[in-house]
C-alpha positions in Angstrom: 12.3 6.3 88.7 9.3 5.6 91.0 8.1 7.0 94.1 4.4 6.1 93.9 2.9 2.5 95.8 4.0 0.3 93.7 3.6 -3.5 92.3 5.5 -6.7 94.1 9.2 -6.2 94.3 9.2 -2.6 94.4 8.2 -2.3 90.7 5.6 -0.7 88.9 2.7 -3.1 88.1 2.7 -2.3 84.1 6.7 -4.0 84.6 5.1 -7.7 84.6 3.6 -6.5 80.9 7.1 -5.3 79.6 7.9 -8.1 77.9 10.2 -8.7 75.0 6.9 -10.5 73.1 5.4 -7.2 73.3 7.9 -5.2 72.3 8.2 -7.2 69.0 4.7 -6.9 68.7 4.2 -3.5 68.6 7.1 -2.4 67.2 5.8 -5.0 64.6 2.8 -2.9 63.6 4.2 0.4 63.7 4.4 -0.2 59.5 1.0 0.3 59.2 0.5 3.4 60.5 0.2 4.6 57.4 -1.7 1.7 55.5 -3.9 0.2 57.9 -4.0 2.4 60.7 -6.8 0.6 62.4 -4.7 -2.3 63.1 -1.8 0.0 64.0 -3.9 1.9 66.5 -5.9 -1.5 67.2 -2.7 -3.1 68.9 -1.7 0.8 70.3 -5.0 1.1 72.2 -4.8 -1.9 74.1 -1.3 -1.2 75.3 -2.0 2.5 76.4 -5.4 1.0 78.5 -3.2 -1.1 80.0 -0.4 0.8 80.5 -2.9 3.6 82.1 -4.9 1.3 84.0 -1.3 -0.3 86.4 -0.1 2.9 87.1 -3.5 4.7 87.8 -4.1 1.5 90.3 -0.5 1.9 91.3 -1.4 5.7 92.7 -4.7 5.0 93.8 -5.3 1.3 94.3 -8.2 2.0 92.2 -9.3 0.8 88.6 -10.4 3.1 85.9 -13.9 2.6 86.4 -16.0 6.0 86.6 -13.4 8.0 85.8 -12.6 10.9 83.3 -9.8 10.1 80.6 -8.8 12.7 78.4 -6.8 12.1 75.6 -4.7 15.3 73.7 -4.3 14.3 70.0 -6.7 11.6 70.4 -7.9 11.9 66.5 -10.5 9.7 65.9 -10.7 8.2 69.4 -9.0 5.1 68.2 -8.9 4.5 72.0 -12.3 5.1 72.9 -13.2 1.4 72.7 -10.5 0.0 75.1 -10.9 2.7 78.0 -15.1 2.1 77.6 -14.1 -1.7 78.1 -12.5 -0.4 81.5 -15.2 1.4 82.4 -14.2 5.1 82.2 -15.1 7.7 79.8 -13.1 8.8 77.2 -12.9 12.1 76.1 -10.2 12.8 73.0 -9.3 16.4 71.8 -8.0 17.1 68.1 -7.6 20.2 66.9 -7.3 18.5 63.1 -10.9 18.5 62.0 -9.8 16.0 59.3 -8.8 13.6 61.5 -11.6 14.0 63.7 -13.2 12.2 61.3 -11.2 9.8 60.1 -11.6 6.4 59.9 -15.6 7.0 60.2 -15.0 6.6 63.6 -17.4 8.9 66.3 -16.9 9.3 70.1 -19.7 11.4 71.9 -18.2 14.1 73.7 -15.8 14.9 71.2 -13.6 18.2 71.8 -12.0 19.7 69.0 -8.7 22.1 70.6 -5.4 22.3 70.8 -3.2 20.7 73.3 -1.1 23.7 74.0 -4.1 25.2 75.0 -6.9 22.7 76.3 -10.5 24.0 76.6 -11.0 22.4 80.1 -11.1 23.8 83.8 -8.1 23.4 86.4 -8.7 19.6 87.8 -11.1 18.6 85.8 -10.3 14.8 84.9 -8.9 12.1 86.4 -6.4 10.9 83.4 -4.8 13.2 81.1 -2.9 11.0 78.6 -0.7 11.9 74.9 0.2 9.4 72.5 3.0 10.1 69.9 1.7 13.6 69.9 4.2 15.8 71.3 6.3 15.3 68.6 3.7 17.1 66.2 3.1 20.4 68.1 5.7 22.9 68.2 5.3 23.8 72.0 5.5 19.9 73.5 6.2 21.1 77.0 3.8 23.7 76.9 1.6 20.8 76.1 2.9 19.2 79.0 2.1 21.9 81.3 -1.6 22.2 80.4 -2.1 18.3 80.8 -0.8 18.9 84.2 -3.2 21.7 84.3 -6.4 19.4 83.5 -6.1 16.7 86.2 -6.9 16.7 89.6 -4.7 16.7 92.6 -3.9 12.5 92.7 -4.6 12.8 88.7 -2.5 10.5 86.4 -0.6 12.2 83.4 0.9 10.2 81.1 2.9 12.1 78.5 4.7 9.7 75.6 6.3 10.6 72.4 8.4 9.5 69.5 12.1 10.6 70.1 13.4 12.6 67.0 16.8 10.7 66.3 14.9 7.2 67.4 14.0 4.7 64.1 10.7 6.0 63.9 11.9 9.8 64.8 11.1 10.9 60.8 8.0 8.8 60.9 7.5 8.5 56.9 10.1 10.0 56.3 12.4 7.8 57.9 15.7 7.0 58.2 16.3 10.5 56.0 15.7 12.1 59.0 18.6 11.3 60.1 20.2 13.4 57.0 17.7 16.5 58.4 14.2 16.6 58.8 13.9 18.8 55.7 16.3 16.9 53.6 13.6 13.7 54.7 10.7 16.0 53.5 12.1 17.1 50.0 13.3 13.8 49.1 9.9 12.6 50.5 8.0 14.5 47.7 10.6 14.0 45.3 10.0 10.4 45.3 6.3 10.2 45.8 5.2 13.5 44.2 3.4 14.5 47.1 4.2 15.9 50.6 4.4 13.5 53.5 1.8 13.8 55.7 3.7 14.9 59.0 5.9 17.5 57.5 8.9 18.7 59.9 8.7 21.9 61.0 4.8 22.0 60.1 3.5 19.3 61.8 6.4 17.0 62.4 9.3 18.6 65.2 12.4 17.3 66.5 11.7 16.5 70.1 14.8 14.7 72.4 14.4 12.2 74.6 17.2 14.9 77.4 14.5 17.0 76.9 11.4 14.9 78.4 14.6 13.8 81.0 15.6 17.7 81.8 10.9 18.4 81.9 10.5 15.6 84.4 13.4 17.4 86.6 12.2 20.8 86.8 8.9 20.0 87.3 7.5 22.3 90.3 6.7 20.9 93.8 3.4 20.0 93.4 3.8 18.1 90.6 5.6 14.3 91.5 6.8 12.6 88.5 6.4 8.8 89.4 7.9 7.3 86.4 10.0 7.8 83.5 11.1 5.1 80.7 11.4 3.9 77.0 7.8 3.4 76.4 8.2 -0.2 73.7 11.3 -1.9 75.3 11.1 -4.8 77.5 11.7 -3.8 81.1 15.0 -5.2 81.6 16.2 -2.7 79.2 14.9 0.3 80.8 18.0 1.3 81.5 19.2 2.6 78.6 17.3 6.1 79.3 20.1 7.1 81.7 22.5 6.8 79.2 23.6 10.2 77.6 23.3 10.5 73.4 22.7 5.9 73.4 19.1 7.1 74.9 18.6 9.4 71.7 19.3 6.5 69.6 17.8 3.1 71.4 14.6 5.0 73.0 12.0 5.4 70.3 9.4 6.1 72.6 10.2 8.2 75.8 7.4 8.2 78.5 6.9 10.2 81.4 4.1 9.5 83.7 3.6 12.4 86.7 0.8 13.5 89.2 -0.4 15.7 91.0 0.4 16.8 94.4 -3.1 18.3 96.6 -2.1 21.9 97.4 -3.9 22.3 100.1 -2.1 18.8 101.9 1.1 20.2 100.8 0.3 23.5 102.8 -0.8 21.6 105.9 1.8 19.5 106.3 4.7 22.6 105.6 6.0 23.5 108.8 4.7 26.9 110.2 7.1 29.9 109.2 6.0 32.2 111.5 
């Protein structure tokens, strides 16, 4: 699903980068999230730049240079580095003071807030983007709405998440969740003696990938949603979003990339009612 100017052959230009190498590699990493997050995040960081970088040239035939990108759950600003290399400024929010500060890392401009409820003006940046952070807010798609909110008419969004009954859907809890997200949890602390760090139903929700499908439908008219797709496969398996209950399994990462429409184009170009 794409209806913005695209790459050669009618596909979006972050396709060419949808390899099977770099699914391997990432999906690689993903076990140390927990014990090296830098070089989990590290390999993360350069992927979302890149992924935000085609499709924001893809909408505007511009690179990121001078523009805004804020980032909802961006924690430490773990991507602060790669989207200063491309020559916009980054601006995370984290509500977690905690992990504000983690990893001694420190990004001027810093914004501590909620996603469900940004501290930000209507079209105020250029790039709104969300990381595997949906799935640890209770109101994702009100999350949604306020990213939507943020960026300017011609904005990028770009919303991804970790999809609940995915391999990485319990995150350490995993594959328990499969068993229940509270049955992970208890056996979680049982084991370990301690409570797992993303705790379901505390900061840890079941979030489908129908449900990001069913969002990027009823999205109103001035909001065009240019792309939706499983986020770490290879692009000839793209497919398998459109695939009722397979999608819930195969897609660990659903993203959905959207802009926004100018109101006051949309109003010019309506036909006179009177």
């Amino acid at each position: 699903m794409l209806r913005a100017k695209q790459g050669s052959a009618g596909r979006p230009r972050f396709a060419r980068r949808a390899t099977l190498r770099r699914s391997l590699r990432l999906l690689g990493s993903f076990r140390f999230e927990q014990t090296d997050p830098g070089l989990f995040y590290g390999g993360v960081a350069t992927d979302t730049a890149d992924l935000v970088a085609d499709f924001y040239r893809d909408l505007t035939g511009h690179s990121l240079r001078g523009t805004i990108v804020l980032d909802v759950g961006g924690g430490p600003g773990y991507f602060a580095d790669e989207f200063d290399r491309a020559g916009a400024r980054y601006l995370p929010v984290e509500p977690d003071p905690s992990e504000m500060h983690a990893a001694g890392l420190r990004v001027a401009g810093a914004v501590r807030g909620s996603g469900m409820a940004l501290p930000f003006r209507d079209n105020a940046v250029d790039v709104c983007i969300s990381s595997n952070v949906a799935e640890h807010v209770p109101q994702p798609w009100v999350m949604a709405e306020e990213m939507l909110r943020v960026i300017k008419p011609g904005g990028l969004m770009v919303f991804s998440y970790t999809v609940w009954f995915g391999p990485f859907g319990g995150h350490e809890t995993g594959p328990w969740h499969y068993l229940g997200g509270e049955f992970a949890a208890r056996r979680y602390k049982r084991k370990l003696g301690r409570d797992p760090k993303n705790r379901f139903g505390t900061s840890l929700f079941a979030v489908s990938a129908a449900a990001g499908l069913r969002w990027a439908r009823q999205t109103p008219e001035d909001v065009q949603v240019l792309a939706v797709f499983p986020r770490y496969h290879p692009r000839w398996a793209w497919w398998v979003v459109h695939v009722p209950a397979v999608r819930e399994l195969l897609v660990s990462n659903l993203v959905v990339i959207a802009t926004k429409r100018d109101s006051a184009l949309q109003s010019a170009a309506a036909p006179d009612s009177a």
